[in-house]
N, C-alpha and C positions, 0 to 999 in steps of 0.2 A: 744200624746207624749208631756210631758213638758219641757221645754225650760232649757238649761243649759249655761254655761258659756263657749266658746271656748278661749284656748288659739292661736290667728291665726298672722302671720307674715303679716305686712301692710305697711312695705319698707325694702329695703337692700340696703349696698353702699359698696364699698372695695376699697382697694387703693392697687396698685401696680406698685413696684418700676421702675423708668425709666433704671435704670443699668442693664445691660443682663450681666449676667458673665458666658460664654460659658466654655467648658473643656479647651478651649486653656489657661484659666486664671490657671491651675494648673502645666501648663509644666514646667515651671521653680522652682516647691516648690517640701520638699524634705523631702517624707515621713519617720515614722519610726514605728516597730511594734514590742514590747516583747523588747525593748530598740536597735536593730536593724537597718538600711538604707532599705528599701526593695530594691531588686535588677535589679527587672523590672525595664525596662523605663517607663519615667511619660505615655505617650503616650499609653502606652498599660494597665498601671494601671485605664488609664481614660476611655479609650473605654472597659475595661470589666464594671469597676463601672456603666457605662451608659447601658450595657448592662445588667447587674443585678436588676436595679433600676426603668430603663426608662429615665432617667434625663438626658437630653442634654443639657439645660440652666436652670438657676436658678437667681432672680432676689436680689439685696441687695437695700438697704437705702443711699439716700446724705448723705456726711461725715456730713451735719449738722442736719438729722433729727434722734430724739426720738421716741420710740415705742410710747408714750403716742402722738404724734405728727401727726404720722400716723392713729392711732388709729381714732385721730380724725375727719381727713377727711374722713376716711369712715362712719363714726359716722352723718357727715355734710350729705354725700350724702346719706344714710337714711334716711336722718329727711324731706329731700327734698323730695327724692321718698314718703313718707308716706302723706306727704301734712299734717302737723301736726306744731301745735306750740310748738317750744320746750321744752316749760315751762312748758307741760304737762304730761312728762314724768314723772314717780313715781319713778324708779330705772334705776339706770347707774350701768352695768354690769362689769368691764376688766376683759377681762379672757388672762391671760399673765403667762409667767414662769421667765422670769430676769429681769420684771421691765425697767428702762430706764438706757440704757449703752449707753454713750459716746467713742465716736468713738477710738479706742489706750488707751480705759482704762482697762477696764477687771473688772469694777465695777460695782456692781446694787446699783441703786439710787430707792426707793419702797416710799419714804418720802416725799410727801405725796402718798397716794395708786394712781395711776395712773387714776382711774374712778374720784379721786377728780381733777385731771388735764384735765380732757378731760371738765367737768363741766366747770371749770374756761373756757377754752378756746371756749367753747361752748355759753358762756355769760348767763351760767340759774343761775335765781337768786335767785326759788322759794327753799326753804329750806328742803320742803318737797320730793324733787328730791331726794334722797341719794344714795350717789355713792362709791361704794367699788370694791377692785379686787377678785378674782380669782385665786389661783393656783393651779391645780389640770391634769399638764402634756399636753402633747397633746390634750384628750378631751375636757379642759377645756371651750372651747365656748359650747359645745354640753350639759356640764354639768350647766351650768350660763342659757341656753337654757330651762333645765330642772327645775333650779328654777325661774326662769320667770313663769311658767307655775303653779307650787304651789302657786307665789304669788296670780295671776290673779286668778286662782280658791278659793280659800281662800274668796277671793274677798279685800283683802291688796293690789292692787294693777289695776289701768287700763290699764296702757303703760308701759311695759321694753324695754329698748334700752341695746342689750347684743354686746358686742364688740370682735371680737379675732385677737391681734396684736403681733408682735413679729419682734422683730430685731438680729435673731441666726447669722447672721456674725459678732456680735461682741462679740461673746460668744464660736465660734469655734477653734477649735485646729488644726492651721494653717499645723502643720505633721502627722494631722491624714487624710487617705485618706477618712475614716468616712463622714466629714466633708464636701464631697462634696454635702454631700443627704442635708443642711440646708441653707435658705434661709428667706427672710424676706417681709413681708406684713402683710394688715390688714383686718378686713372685721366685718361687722356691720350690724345686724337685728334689728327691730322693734315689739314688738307684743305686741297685744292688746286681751284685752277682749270683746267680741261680744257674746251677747246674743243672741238664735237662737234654735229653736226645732231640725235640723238636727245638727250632731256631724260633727264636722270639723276642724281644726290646729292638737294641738297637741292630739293624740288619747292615746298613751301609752308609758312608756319609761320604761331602764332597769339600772340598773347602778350594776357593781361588782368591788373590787378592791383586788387584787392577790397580796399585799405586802409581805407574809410571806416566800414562796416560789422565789420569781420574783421579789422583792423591787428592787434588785441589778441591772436590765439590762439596766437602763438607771441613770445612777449618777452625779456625777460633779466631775473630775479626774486630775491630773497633765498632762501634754504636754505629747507627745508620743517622744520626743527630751528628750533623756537621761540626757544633758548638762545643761535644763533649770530649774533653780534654783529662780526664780524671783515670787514664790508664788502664780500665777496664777493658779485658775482651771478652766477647759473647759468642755462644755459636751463631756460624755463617754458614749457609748452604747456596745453590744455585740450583735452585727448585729445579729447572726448568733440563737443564744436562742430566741430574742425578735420574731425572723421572725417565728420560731416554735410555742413560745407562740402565737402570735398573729393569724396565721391561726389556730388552736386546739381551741381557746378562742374566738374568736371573731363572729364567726358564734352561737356558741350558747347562747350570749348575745340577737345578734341581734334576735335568734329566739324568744329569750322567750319574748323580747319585741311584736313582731310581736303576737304570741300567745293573751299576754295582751291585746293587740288589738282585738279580736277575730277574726284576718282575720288569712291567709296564706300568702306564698310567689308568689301564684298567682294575688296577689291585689294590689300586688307593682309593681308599674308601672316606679318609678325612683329609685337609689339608690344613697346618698349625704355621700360617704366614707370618711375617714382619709387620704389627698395624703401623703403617707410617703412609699412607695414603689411599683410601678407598677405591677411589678410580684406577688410582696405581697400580692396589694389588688385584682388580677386575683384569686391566690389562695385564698384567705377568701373567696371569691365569688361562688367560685365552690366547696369550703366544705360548703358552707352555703343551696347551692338548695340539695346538698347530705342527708345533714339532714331533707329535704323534699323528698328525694327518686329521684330525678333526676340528672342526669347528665349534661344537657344541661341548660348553664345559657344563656336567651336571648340577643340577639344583642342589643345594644345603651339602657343598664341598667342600664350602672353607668356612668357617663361625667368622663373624667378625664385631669387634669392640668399638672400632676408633671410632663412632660416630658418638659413644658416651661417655669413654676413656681417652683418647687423645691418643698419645705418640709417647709412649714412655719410654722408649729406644730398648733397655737391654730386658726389660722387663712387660714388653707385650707379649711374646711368645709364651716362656712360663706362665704366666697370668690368664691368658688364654686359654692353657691346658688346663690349669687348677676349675676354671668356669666352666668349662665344657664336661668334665670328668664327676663335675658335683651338679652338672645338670643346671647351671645357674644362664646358659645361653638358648636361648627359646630354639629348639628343632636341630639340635646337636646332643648327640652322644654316643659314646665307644662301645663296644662290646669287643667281648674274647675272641682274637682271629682279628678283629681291623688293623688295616694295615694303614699308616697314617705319615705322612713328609711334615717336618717343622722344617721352615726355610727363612734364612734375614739375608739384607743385606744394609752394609752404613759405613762409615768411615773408613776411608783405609785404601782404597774401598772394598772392602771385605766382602765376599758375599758364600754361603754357606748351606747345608742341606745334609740333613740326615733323615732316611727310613725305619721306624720304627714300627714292629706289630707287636700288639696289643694281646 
């Protein structure tokens, strides 16, 4: 067998926020929908949302940190875990959606691109580092993932450091009850190229995007407050399509990746999903073994966060790895040989899948 090029992960770091914002933080806020008060109590508006979602807490950002900020220190404990000099990374990834927004502003600041922020504050001085973002919805860590893995194969590249950060409380629509699914943190891989006769990191990936149909279920909209007039737009979603979309669409990404792979759904030993809705991603799960003929999807397949992290869009996946990898997710963990799908899907509407063994 001749020796090929692996694209293989050789640290992870994520940062997550010290703010718990429980449902109790919504009782006094005062939803609206179709221009409307909804009539429910907060109270019962919150315990269904929790019930529909998973989500019981959800974490935000100090009033004085930036997404590029965050980004960073997960980016630091990377570079730690990899045992690597920094200066030898070839590309700086951000995979982000709004850039750095200051706290009570409703602004994205993208100037410079945020991967040239995390560099500065990284202190790399070599030139040949180049560092750019990402925007490409929720998947976009998964997608920055995937080109990582062209570079190193290519052979244009020996180290990417891919990032996914995101600071959505300062981008949500404080009367949409929407708004409770978003949260903020960041999370950061390392991969390298490793020459090797056996096939190991990244094995295959899939990427599709459904703009023509489905561009519209995730937008950027006026308040759900009839009265506010002050030019702000927030994220808009349509819970209700996206969730359709996404179980119908999402399993057979992931399969045809898995195909590309030449394996099956028998060889997957972990699954690294999109947290953005708990029921959600039960159901993507068990339309995905269906499309193998099975009904029974196995027990401790997928780790999952959002019921105490929330929805950080680009930054649940990596996040997810780094918890799972340092044993921080109760009855999760990797070993040499697992074979393991990290899969998003979000705006765009994007949705994406790569096979990696371990």
């Amino acid at each position: 067998m001749s020796a090929t090029i692996n694209t293989v992960i050789i640290g992870t770091g994520s940062y997550i926020p010290e703010n718990i914002i429980t449902g109790d933080e919504f009782l006094n806020s005062t939803f609206f929908e179709n221009g409307n008060r909804l009539e429910k109590e907060n109270a019962e508006i919150i315990h269904k949302f929790s019930e529909i979602t998973e989500i019981v807490e959800r974490r935000y950002a100090c009033p004085e940190q930036l997404s590029n900020e965050i980004g960073a220190i997960a980016a630091e404990k990377a570079i730690e875990n990899a045992g690597i000099d920094k200066e030898t990374l070839d590309y700086i990834i951000f995979c982000h959606n709004f850039g750095d927004i200051p706290l009570s502003s409703n602004r994205i600041d993208i100037l410079p691109a945020l991967a040239s922020k995390v560099k500065q504050r990284l202190g790399i001085s070599n030139p040949d580092c180049v560092a750019y973002d990402i925007i490409f919805g929720c998947p976009g860590w998964v997608q920055g993932s995937i080109q990582a893995d062209y570079y190193i194969k290519s052979g244009d590249a020996k180290r990417v450091l891919v990032i996914g950060a995101e600071t959505l409380s300062r981008i949500i629509d404080p009367h949409d009850r929407d708004s409770m699914i978003f949260s903020d943190g960041a999370g950061a891989v390392i991969f390298e190229g490793v020459t090797a006769e056996e096939k190991t990191g990244i094995l295959a990936h899939k990427t599709e995007t459904h703009a023509l149909q489905h561009g519209g279920l995730l937008t950027m909209g006026r308040s759900a407050h009839p009265d506010e007039d002050n030019g702000n737009l927030y994220l808009k979603m349509n819970g209700r399509k996206l969730y359709e979309f996404a179980v119908i669409q999402v399993p057979q990404v992931i399969k045809k990746a898995i195909d590309k792979a030449g394996l099956s759904i028998e060889d997957v030993n972990i699954v690294f999903v999109h947290q953005a809705n708990g029921k959600m991603d039960t159901a993507i799960m068990k339309r995905l073994f269906k499309l193998y003929g099975s009904d029974e999807v196995p027990e401790n397949l997928v780790p999952m966060t959002i019921s105490w992290l929330g929805n950080s869009s680009v930054a649940t996946v990596p996040t997810l790895l780094d918890l799972v990898l340092k044993e921080q997710v109760k009855g999760y963990k990797v070993k040499q040989g697992d074979v393991a799908v990290f899969a998003s899907v979000g705006a765009g509407m994007h949705i994406n899948a790569f096979v990696y063994r371990f």
